[in-house]
Structures are given as C-alpha cells and as structure tokens.
C-alpha positions as CSV (number, residue, x, y, z in Angstrom):
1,X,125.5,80.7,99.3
2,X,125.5,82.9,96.5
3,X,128.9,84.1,95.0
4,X,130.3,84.9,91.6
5,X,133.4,83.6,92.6
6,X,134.5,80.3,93.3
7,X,133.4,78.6,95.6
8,X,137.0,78.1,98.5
9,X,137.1,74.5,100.2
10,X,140.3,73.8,102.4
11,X,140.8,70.0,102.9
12,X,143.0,69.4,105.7
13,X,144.8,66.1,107.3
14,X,147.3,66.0,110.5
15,X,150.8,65.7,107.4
16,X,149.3,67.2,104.5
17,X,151.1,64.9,102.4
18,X,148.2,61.9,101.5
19,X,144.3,62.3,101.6
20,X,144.7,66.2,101.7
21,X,146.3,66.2,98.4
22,X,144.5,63.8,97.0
23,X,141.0,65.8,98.2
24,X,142.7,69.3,97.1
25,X,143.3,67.7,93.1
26,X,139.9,65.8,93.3
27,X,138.0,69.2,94.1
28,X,139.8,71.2,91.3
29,X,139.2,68.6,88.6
30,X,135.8,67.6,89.8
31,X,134.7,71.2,90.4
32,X,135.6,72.5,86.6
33,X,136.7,75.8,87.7
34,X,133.5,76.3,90.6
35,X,136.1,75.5,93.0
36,X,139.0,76.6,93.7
37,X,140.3,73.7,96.2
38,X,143.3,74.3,98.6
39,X,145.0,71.5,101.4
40,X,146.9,72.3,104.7
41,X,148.0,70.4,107.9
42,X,147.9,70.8,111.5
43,X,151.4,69.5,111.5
44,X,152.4,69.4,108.0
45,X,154.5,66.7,107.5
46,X,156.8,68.6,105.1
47,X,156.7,66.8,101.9
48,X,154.0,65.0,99.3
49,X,153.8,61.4,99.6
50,X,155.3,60.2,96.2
51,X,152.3,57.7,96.0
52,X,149.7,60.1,96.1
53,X,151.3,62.5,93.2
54,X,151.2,58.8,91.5
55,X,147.8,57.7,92.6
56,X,146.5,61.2,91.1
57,X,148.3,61.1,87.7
58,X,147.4,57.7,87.1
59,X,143.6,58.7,87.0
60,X,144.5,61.9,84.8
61,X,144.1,64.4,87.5
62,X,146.5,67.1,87.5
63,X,148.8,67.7,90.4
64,X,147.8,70.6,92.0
65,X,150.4,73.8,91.2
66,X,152.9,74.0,93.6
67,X,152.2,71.3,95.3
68,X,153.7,71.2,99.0
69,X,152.6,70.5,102.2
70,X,151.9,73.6,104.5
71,X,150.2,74.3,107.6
72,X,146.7,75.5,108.1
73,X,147.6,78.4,109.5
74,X,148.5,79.9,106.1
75,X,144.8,79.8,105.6
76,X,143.9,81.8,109.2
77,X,146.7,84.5,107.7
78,X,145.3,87.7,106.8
79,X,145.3,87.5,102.6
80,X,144.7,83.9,102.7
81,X,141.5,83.2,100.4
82,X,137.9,83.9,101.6
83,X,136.8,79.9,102.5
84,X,133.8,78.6,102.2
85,X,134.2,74.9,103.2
86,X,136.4,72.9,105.0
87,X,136.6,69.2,105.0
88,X,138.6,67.4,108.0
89,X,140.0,63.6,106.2
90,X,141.6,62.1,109.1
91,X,140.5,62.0,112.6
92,X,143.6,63.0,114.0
93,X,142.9,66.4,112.3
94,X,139.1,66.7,112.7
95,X,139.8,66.8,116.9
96,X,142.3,69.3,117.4
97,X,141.7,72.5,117.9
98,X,141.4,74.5,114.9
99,X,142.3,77.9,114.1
100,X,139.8,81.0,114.0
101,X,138.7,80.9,110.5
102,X,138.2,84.1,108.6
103,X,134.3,84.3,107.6
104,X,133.6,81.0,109.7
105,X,133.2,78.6,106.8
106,X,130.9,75.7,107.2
107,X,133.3,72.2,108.2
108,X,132.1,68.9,107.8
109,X,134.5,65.9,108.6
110,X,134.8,63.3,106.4
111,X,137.3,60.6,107.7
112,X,140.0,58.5,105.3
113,X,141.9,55.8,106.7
114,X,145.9,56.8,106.6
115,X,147.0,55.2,103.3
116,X,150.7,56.3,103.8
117,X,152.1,54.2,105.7
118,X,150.8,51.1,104.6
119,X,153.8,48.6,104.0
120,X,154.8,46.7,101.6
121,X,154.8,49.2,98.5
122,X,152.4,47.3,96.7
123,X,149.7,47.1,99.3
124,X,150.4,51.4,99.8
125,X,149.7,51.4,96.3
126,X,146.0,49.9,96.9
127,X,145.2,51.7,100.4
128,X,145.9,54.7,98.2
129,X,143.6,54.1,95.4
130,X,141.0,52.9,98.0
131,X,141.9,56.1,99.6
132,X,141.1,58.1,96.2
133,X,138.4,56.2,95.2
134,X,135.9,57.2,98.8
135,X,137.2,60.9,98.1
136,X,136.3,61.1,94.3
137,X,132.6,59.5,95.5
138,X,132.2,62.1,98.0
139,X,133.8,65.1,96.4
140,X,131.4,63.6,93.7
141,X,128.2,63.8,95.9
142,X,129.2,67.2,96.8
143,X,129.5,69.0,93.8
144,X,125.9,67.4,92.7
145,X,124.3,69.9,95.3
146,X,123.2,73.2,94.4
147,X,126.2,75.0,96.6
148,X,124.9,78.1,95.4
149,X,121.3,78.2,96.8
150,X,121.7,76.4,100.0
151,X,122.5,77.6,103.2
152,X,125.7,76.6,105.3
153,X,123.8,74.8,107.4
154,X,122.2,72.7,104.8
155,X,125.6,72.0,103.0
156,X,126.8,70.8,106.3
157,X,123.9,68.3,106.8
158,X,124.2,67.3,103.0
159,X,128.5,66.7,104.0
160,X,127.3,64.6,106.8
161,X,125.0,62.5,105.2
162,X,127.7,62.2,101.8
163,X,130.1,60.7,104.8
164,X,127.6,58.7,106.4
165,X,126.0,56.9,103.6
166,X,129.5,56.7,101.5
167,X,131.5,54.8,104.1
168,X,134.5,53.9,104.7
C-alpha cells in the first residue's frame, strides 16, 4: 500500500466502550502520526468505560479527542475516512455481519477477552491492563511491518500470525 497519507485502521468491538478504545489510543500513539486510528461498535454501548480512559492515562497515552462510543456505520457513511484496516477485538463483533466497507479494507480479527465487566473493581482494573497490555504487543508487531510496501493480502497474513503467535 502506498499512500502519502495516513495510513486509516478502524478497531471495532460489539459496545465500543473497552478494547476498541483502548486499540483506537494504542494505534494513534504507537503509530506517531502514520496512523490515524478510529473505534466503532456494532451495538455501541453508548458510553466509554471509565476504566479504560484510566487504564490509558495511566500508561501516558492520550485519550483519543472526543472520545465516544459510536456505531460502525458512521464509518460505511459517505464522508467517513478512506480505511485501510480494520481490526475485529472481540468475537462477538468479528461474527456479525459487517457493513459494506468503502474501498474494501483488509480485516484481520484479533480477539480480547471483555475486560468490562469483570467484578470486583480491583480485579476490572487488572483484566483491563491485561487487556492493554496484548493490544500494545500487537498494535506493536504491526506497526514494525513495512505497511507501505506490502500488499493487503500480506498485511492480512502478517495480522493473523501477530494474533496467533501473541495470544491471549
């Protein structure tokens, strides 16, 4: 893919309110102004988890601007940015049926367990930064490939084998 702009990825969840997030702030501060990182949900839960604004600012990554959760159809909109990848986090998400994606961006599905409702507080807390910690080591892996030079299909192979030999 060879572009002058940055490069779009769309992380998406079933709530948008956990892992998306979490993926959307990773990719902005990870990517150093390559990528221009967005989040969305099938059935956007209508808020951000309060843990994972916390989660983010306690590893210095800055909450993304205008933070909110929102469905994915504002991405199938015509206007919406041009997107080059999308990464499924949850496997609720990564089965339905998605919209028709302007440009037919490469999707690779990289599975999170749900940190949010994970009780008592404390233990949220930790599924959280465990949560944060396999999306900052993939996001991580990704941004090591030369995006610019390989094909979709070889970015999608290289997503699959981030997710495969990452873990969960």
């Amino acid at each position: 893919m060879s572009t002058s702009r940055p490069i779009n990825v769309l992380v998406l969840c079933t709530g948008n309110s956990a892992r998306s997030v979490l993926g959307e702030a990773l990719f902005n501060h990870l990517g150093e102004g390559r990528v221009r990182a967005f989040s969305a949900g099938s059935k956007p839960s209508g808020k951000v988890n309060p843990v994972a604004l916390e989660t983010l600012e306690k590893h210095g990554v800055a909450v993304p601007s205008g933070v909110r959760s929102k469905s994915w159809d504002e991405f199938a909109a015509p206007g919406a940015p041009q997107l080059d990848y999308i990464f499924t986090v949850c496997d609720s998400a990564a089965g339905e049926v998605c919209p028709i994606w302007p440009g037919h961006p490469a999707t690779a599905h990289w599975g999170i367990d749900d940190p949010a409702h994970v009780e008592p507080l404390a233990a949220r807390r930790d599924a959280f930064e465990v949560a944060y910690r396999h999306l900052e080591r993939r996001i991580r892996a990704f941004l090591a490939l030369p995006l610019e030079t390989l094909s979709a299909d070889e970015v999608k192979a290289a997503a699959r084998r981030i997710h495969e030999e990452a873990g969960q």
